[in-house]
C-alpha positions in Angstrom: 9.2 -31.1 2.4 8.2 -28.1 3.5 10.8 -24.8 4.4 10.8 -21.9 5.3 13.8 -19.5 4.8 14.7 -15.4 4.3 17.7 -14.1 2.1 18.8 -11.0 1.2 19.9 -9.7 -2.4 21.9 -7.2 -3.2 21.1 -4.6 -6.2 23.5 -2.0 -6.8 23.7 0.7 -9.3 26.0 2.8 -11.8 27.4 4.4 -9.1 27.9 1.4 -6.8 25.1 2.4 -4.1 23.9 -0.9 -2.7 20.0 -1.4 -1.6 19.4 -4.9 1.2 16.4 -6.0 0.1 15.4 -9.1 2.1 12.7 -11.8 1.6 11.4 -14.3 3.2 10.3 -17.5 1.5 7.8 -20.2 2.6 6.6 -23.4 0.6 4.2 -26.0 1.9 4.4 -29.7 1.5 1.3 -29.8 -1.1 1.6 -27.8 -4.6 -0.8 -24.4 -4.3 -1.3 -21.0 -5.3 2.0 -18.6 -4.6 1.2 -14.9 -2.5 3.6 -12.2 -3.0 3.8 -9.6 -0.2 5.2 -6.5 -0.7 6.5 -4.7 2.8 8.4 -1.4 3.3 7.8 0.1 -0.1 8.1 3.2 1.8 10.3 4.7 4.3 8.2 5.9 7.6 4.6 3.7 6.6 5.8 2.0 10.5 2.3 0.1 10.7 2.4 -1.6 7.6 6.0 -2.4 8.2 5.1 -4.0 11.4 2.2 -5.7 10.6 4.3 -7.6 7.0 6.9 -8.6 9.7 5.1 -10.4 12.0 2.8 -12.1 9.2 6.1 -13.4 7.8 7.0 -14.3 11.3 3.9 -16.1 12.2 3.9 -18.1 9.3 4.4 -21.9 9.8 5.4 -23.5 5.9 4.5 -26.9 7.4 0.5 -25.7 7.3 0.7 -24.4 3.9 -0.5 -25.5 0.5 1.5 -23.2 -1.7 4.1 -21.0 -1.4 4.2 -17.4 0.0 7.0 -15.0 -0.4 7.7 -11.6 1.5 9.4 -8.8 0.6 10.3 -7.7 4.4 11.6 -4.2 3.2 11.7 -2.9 -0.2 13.2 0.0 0.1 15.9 -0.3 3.3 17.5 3.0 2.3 14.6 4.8 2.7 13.7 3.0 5.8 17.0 3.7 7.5 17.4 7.3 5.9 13.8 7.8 7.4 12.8 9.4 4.0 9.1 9.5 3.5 7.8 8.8 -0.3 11.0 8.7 -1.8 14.0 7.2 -2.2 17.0 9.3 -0.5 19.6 8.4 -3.2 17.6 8.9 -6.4 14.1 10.9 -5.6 12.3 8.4 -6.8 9.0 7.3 -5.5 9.4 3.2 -5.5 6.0 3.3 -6.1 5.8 5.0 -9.5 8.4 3.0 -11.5 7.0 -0.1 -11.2 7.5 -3.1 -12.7 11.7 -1.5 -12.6 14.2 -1.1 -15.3 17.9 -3.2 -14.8 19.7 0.2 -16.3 17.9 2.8 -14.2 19.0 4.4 -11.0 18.8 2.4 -7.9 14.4 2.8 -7.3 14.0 1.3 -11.0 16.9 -1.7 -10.0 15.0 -2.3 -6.6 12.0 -2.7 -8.3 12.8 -4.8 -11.4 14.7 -7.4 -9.0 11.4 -7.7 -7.3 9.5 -7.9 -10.1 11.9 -10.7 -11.6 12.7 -12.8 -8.2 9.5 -12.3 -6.3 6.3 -10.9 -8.4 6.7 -13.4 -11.1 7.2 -16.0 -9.0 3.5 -15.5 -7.6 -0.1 -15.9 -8.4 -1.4 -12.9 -6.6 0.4 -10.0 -5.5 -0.3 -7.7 -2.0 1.5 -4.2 -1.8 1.4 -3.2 2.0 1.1 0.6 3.3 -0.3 2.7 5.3 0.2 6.7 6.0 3.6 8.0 6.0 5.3 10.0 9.1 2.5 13.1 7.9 -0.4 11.9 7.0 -3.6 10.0 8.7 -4.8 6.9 7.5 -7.9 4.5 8.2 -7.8 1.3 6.7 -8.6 0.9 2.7 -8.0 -0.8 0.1 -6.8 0.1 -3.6 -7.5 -2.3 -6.3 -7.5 -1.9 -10.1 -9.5 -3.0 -13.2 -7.7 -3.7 -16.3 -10.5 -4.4 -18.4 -10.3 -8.0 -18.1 -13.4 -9.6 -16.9 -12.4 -12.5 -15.1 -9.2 -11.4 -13.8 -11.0 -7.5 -12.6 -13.3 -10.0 -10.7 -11.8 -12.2 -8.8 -9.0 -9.3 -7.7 -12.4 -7.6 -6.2 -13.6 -11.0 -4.7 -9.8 -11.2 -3.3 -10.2 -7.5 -1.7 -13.6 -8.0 -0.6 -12.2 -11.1 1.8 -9.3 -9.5 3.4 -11.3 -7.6 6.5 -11.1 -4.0 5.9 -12.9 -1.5 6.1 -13.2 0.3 2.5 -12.3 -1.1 -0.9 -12.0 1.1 -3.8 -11.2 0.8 -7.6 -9.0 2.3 -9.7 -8.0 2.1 -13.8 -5.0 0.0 -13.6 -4.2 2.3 -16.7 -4.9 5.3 -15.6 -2.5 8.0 -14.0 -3.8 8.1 -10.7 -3.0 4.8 -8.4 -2.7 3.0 -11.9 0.3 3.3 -13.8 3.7 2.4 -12.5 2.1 1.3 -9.1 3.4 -2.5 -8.0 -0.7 -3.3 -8.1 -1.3 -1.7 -10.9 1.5 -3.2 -12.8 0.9 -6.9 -11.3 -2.8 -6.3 -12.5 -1.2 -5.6 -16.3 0.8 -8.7 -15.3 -2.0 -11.0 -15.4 -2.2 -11.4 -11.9 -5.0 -9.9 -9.4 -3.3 -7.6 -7.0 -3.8 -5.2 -4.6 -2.7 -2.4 -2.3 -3.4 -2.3 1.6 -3.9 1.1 3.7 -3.8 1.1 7.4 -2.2 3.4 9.7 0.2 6.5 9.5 2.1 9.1 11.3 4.9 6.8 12.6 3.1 5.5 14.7 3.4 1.8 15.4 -0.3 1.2 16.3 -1.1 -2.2 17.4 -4.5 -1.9 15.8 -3.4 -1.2 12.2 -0.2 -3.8 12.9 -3.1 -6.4 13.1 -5.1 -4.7 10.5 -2.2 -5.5 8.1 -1.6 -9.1 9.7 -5.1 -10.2 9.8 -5.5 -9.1 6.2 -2.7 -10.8 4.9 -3.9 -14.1 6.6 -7.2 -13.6 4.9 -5.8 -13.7 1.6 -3.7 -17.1 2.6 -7.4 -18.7 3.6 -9.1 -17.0 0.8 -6.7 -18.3 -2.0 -6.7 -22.3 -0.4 -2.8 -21.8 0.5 -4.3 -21.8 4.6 -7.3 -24.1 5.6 -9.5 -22.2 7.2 -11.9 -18.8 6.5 -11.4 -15.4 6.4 -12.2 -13.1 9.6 -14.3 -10.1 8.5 -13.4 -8.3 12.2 -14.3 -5.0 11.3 -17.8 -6.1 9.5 -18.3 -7.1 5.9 -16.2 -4.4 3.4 -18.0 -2.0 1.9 -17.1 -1.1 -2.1 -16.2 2.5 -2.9 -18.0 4.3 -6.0 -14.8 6.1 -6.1 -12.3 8.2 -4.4 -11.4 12.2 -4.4 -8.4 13.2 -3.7 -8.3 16.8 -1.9 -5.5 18.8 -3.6 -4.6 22.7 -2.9 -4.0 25.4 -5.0 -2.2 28.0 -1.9 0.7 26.6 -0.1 1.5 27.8 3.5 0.0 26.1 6.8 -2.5 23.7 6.6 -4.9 23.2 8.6 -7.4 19.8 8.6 -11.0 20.4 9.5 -11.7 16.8 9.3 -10.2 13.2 11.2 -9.7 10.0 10.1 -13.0 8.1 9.8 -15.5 11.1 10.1 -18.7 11.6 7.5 -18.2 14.8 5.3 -21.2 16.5 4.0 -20.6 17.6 0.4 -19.8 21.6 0.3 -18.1 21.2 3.8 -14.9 22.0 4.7 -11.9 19.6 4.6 -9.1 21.7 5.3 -7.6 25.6 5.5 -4.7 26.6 3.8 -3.4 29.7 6.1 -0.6 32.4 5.6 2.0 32.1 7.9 0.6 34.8 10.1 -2.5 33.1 10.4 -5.0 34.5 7.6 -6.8 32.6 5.8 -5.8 31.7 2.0 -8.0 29.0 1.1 -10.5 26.7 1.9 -10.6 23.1 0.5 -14.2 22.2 -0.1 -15.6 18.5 -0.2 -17.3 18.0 -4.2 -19.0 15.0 -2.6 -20.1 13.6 0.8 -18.3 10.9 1.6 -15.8 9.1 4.3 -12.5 10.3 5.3 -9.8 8.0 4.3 -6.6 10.1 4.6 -5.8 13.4 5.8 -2.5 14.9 5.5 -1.6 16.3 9.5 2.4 18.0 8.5 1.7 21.7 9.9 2.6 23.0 6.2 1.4 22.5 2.7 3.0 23.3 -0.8 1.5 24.8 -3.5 -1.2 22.1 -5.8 0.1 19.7 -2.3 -1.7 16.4 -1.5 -4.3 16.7 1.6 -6.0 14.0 1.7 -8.7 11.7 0.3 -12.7 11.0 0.8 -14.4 7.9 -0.4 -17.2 8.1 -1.5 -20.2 5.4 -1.0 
């Protein structure tokens, strides 16, 4: 018989701090393929939030051949303590220490009780994000290789029938979007896995809500749990050669020279680093043409800072 239920655990660590964590949990009446959704991995990514919440909420188990379970909010401490990135209690980034370690501080416990009563519970695994409270974001998607032919191509035929925009691929094993990422570390799992991007700067967009919705239904038609085919809405997806992120070496105000969406010719400018009265320290030059995916829009900028990303075609 088909259900349909949320819980909430508890994980707590050496020094007693507790983390909610709740899930949602849907099985059909027919055996099928199991989705994992991963919401709230950050604190201020609102969109993404938004958009896991009403997927969950819009799903009816009676339709379903499968199971699907959602992670509503990874990381409630962060969510509540309106910390972007990290963790308030430990630091950590929750998605760095993937797949978790039992004995760590209370990021690594949050993610190894995921990783043991929702990822491996699942044949495919979606992380959902957008931009936090600072920084710009369109809507892309990061996948992984692992070297494994058949696994490496049906995570890209997976990605490639979800609706968005831009799909790039990263080494699963490599240190940048790879290693101790929850996609990354699914992919290492054996399962294909990805990571959504859509929306940012706390805003609660109803675009990039749907974005995140839309996307996650996809994956329900594309994997049989859903009758029914996937809804390219914003055109068929195009695959990234790669993607660049735009680092600085000057910290002080920063200054974007680009938006969301734009084409940037290769030598132009992608941002200003500026002293505080206004001079000009540095200018952060695109290596390649390409598309803006991200563009960090705080008014300052540390020193070797994050500021944003192109995607190159």
């Amino acid at each position: 018989m088909a259900s349909k239920s949320t819980k909430v655990i508890e994980v707590v660590d050496a020094d007693g701090v507790v983390a909610k964590i709740p899930i949602g949990t849907a099985i059909g009446d027919n055996g099928g393929p199991g989705l994992a959704v991963i919401g709230g991995v950050h604190g201020t990514e609102y969109a993404a939030q938004e958009g896991t919440v009403e997927f969950w909420n819009e799903i009816d188990a009676s339709k379903l051949r499968g199971s699907v379970r959602v992670v509503l909010c990874a990381d409630t401490l962060a969510l509540e303590g309106h910390s972007a990135y990290v963790n308030p209690v430990d630091g950590k980034n929750l998605n760095r220490v993937w797949p978790g370690d039992p004995n760590g501080t209370i990021t690594d416990r949050i993610a190894h009780a995921i990783t043991t009563q929702v990822i491996s519970h699942s044949d495919v695994v979606i992380d959902v994000h957008g931009g936090e409270w600072d920084e710009d974001i369109g809507c892309f998607i990061i996948t992984h290789a692992v070297g494994d032919e058949d696994l490496d191509r049906r995570t890209l035929e997976l990605s490639m029938a979800l609706g968005f925009t831009f799909v790039e691929v990263t080494d699963a094993n490599g240190p940048i979007l790879g290693v101790g990422t929850g996609s990354g570390e699914a992919m290492k799992g054996g399962r294909p896995a990805l990571t959504l991007e859509a929306g940012g700067v706390a805003r609660r967009e109803r675009r990039y809500i749907d974005a995140h919705k839309y996307a996650l239904r996809n994956a329900l038609h594309h994997m049989g749990i859903l009758d029914g085919d996937p809804i390219m809405w914003d055109g068929e997806p195009i695959l990234l050669d790669h993607g660049i992120l735009m680092k600085t070496t000057e910290g002080g105000i920063y200054q974007p020279a680009v938006e969301v969406g734009q084409w940037i010719e290769e030598g132009a400018v992608f941002a200003r680093v500026l002293s505080y009265s206004g001079e000009v320290l540095e200018e952060i030059l695109a290596p390649e043409a390409g598309t803006v995916l991200d563009v960090i829009v705080a008014r300052a900028i540390k020193p070797d800072g994050f500021g944003g990303k192109i995607g190159v075609l």
